[in-house]
C-alpha positions as a Markdown table, in Angstrom:
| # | Residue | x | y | z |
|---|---|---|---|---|
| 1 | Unk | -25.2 | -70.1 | -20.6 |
| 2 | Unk | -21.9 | -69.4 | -19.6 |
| 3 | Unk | -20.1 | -72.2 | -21.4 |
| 4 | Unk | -20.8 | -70.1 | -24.7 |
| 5 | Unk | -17.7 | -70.0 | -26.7 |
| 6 | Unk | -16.4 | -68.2 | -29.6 |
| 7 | Unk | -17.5 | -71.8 | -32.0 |
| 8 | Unk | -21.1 | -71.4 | -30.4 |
| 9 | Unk | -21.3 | -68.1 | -31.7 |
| 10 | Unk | -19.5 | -68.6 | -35.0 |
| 11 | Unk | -22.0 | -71.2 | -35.7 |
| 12 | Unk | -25.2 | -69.5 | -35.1 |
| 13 | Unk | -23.4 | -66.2 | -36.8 |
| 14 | Unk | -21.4 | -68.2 | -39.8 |
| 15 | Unk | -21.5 | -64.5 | -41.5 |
| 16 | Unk | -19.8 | -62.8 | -38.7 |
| 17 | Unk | -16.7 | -60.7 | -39.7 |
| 18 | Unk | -13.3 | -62.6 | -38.9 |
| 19 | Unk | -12.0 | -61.9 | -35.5 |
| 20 | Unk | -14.6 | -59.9 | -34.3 |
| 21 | Unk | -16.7 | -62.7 | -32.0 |
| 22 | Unk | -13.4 | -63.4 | -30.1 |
| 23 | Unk | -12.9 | -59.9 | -29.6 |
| 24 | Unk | -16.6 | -59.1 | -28.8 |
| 25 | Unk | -16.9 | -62.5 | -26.4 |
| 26 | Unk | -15.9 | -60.8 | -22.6 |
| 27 | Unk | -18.6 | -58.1 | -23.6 |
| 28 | Unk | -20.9 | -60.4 | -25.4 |
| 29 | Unk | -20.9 | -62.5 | -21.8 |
| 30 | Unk | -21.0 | -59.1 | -19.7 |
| 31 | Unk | -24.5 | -58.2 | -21.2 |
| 32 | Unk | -26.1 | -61.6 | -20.9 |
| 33 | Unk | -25.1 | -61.4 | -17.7 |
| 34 | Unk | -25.8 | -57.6 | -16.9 |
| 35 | Unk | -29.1 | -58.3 | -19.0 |
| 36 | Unk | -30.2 | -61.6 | -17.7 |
| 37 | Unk | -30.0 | -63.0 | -21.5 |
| 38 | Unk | -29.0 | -66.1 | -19.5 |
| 39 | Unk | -31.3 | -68.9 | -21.0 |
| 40 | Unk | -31.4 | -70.4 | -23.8 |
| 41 | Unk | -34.9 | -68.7 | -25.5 |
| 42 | Unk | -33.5 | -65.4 | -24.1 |
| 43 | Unk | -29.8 | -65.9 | -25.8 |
| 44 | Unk | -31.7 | -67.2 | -28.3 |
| 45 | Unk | -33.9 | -64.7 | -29.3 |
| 46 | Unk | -31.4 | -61.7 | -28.4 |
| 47 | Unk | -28.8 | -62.8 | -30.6 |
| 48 | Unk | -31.0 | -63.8 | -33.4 |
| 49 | Unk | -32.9 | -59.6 | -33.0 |
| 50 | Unk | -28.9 | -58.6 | -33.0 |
| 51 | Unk | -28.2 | -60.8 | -36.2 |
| 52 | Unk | -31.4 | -59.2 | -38.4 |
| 53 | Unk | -30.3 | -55.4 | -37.3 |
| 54 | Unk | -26.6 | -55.9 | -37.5 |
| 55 | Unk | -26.2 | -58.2 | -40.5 |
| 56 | Unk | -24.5 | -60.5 | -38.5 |
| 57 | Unk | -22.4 | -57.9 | -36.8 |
| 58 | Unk | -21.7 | -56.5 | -40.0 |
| 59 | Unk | -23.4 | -52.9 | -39.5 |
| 60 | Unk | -22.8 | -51.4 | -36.2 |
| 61 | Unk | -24.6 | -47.8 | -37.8 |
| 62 | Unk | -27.5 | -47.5 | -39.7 |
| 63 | Unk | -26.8 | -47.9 | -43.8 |
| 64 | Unk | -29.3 | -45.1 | -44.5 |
| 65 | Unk | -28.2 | -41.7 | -44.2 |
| 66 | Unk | -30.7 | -41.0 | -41.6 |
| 67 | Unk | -32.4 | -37.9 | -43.3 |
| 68 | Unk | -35.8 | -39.9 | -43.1 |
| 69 | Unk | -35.4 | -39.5 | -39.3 |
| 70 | Unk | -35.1 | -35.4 | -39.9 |
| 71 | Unk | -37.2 | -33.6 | -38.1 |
| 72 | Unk | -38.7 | -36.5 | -36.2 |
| 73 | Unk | -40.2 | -34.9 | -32.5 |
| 74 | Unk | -41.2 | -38.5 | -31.8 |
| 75 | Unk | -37.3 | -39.7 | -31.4 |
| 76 | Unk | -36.6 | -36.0 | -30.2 |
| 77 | Unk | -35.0 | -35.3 | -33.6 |
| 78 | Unk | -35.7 | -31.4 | -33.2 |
| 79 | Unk | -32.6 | -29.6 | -34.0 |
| 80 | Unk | -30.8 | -29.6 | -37.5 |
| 81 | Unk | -28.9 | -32.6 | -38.4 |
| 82 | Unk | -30.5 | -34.8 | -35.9 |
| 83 | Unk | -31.9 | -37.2 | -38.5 |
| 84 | Unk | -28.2 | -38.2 | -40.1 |
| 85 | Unk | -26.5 | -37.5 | -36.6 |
| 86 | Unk | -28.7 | -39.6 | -34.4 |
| 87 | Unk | -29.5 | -42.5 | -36.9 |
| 88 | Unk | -29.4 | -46.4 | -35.7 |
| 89 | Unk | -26.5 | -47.1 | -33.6 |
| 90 | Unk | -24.8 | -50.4 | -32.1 |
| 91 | Unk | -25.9 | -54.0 | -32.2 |
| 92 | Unk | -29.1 | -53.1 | -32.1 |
| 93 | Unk | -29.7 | -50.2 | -33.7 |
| 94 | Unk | -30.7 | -47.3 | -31.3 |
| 95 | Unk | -32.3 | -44.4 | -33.1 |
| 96 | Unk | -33.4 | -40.8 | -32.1 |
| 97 | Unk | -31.6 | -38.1 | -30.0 |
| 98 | Unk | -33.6 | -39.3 | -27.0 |
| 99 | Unk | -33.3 | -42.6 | -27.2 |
| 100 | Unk | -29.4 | -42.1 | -27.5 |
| 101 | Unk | -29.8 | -40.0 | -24.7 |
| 102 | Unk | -31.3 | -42.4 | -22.2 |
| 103 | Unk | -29.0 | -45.4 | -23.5 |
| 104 | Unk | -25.9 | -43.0 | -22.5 |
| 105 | Unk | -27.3 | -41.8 | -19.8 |
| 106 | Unk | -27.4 | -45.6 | -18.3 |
| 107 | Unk | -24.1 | -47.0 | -19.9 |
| 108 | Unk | -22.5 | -43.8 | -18.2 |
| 109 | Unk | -21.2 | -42.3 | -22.1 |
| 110 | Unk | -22.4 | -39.0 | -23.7 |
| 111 | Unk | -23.8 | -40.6 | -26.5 |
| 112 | Unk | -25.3 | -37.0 | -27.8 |
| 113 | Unk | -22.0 | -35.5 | -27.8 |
| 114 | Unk | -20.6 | -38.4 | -29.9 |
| 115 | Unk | -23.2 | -41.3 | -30.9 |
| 116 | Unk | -20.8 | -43.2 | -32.4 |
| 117 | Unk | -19.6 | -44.2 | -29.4 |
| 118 | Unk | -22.3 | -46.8 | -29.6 |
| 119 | Unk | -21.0 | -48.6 | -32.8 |
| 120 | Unk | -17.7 | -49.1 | -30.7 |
| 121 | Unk | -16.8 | -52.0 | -27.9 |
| 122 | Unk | -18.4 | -52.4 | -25.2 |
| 123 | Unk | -21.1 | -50.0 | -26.4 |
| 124 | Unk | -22.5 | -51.5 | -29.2 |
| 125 | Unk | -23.2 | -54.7 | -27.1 |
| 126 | Unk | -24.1 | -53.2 | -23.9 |
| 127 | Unk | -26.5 | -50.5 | -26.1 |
| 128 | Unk | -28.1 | -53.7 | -27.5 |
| 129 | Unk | -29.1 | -55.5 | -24.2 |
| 130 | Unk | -30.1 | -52.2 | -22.5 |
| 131 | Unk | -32.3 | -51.5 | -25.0 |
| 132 | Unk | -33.4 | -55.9 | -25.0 |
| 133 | Unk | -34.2 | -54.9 | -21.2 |
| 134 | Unk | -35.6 | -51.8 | -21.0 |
| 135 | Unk | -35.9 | -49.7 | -24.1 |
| 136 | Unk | -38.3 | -52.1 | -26.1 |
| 137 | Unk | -42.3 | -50.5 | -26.5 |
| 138 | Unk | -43.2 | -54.4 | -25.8 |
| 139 | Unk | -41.2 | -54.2 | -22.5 |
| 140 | Unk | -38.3 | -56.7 | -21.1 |
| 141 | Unk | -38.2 | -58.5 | -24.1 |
| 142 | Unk | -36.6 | -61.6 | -21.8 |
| 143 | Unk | -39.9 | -62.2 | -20.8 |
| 144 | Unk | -41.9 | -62.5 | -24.5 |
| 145 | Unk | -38.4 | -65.2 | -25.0 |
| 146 | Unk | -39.2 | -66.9 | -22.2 |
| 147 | Unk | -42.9 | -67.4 | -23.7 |
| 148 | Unk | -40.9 | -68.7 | -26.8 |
| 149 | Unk | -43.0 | -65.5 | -28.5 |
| 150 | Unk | -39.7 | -64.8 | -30.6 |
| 151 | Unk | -41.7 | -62.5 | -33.2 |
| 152 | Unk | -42.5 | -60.2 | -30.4 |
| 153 | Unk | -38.5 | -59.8 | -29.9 |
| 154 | Unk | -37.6 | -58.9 | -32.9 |
């Protein structure tokens, strides 16, 4: 996996925005390593989850407004404004006050303080594969990949 190039990605994401998959590459090869996304059902099934949530890297931050998440004690959406301020985030959209919490907590950012740090480089890749490793309810979902279960990982 690590002979991907920027033309591997642009044709499995032909929607990508200009420019951004050669930016996005050193990070994009960071998490699969970081990750172990480093077969070809993994890669496969990771960047095909990041493609559906993203739009093909299009949306780094939920479209919604994020007042459906109001209130949600679940996500640990208990304080005013938590719904809008803590709505999906990065590649893979992380959503919830907690769940931006842990995902800071491990890439070393205070993504409470500012959870828009996760639509920016390297967080909205790294975000994505911590949450691929070890955020999913399914569990690592590198191992449902490696089953070729790829409905499981998305």
């Amino acid at each position: 996996m690590a002979s991907l190039t920027a033309e591997h990605l642009h044709a499995i994401l032909p929607g990508a925005p200009e420019g951004d998959i050669e930016e996005e590459l050193p990070s994009i090869h960071h998490v699969m390593r970081e990750y172990q996304i480093n077969t070809k059902l993994r890669f496969a099934a990771f960047i095909a989850n990041v493609a559906k949530e993203s739009g093909q890297l299009h949306f780094l931050e939920e479209i919604d407004e994020g007042w459906y998440l109001e209130g949600r004690e679940d996500l640990g959406n208990i304080y005013e404004g938590d719904g809008p301020r803590f709505k999906g985030h990065g590649y893979i959209q992380i959503t919830g006050r907690n769940n931006h919490s842990v995902v800071g907590q491990a890439l070393g950012v205070d993504a409470i303080s500012d959870p828009e740090i996760l639509t920016r480089m390297p967080y909205a890749w790294l975000s994505a594969g911590y949450y691929w490793r070890y955020m999913s309810s399914w569990g690592d979902l590198n191992d449902y990949a490696d089953a070729g279960d790829f409905e499981s990982t998305v």
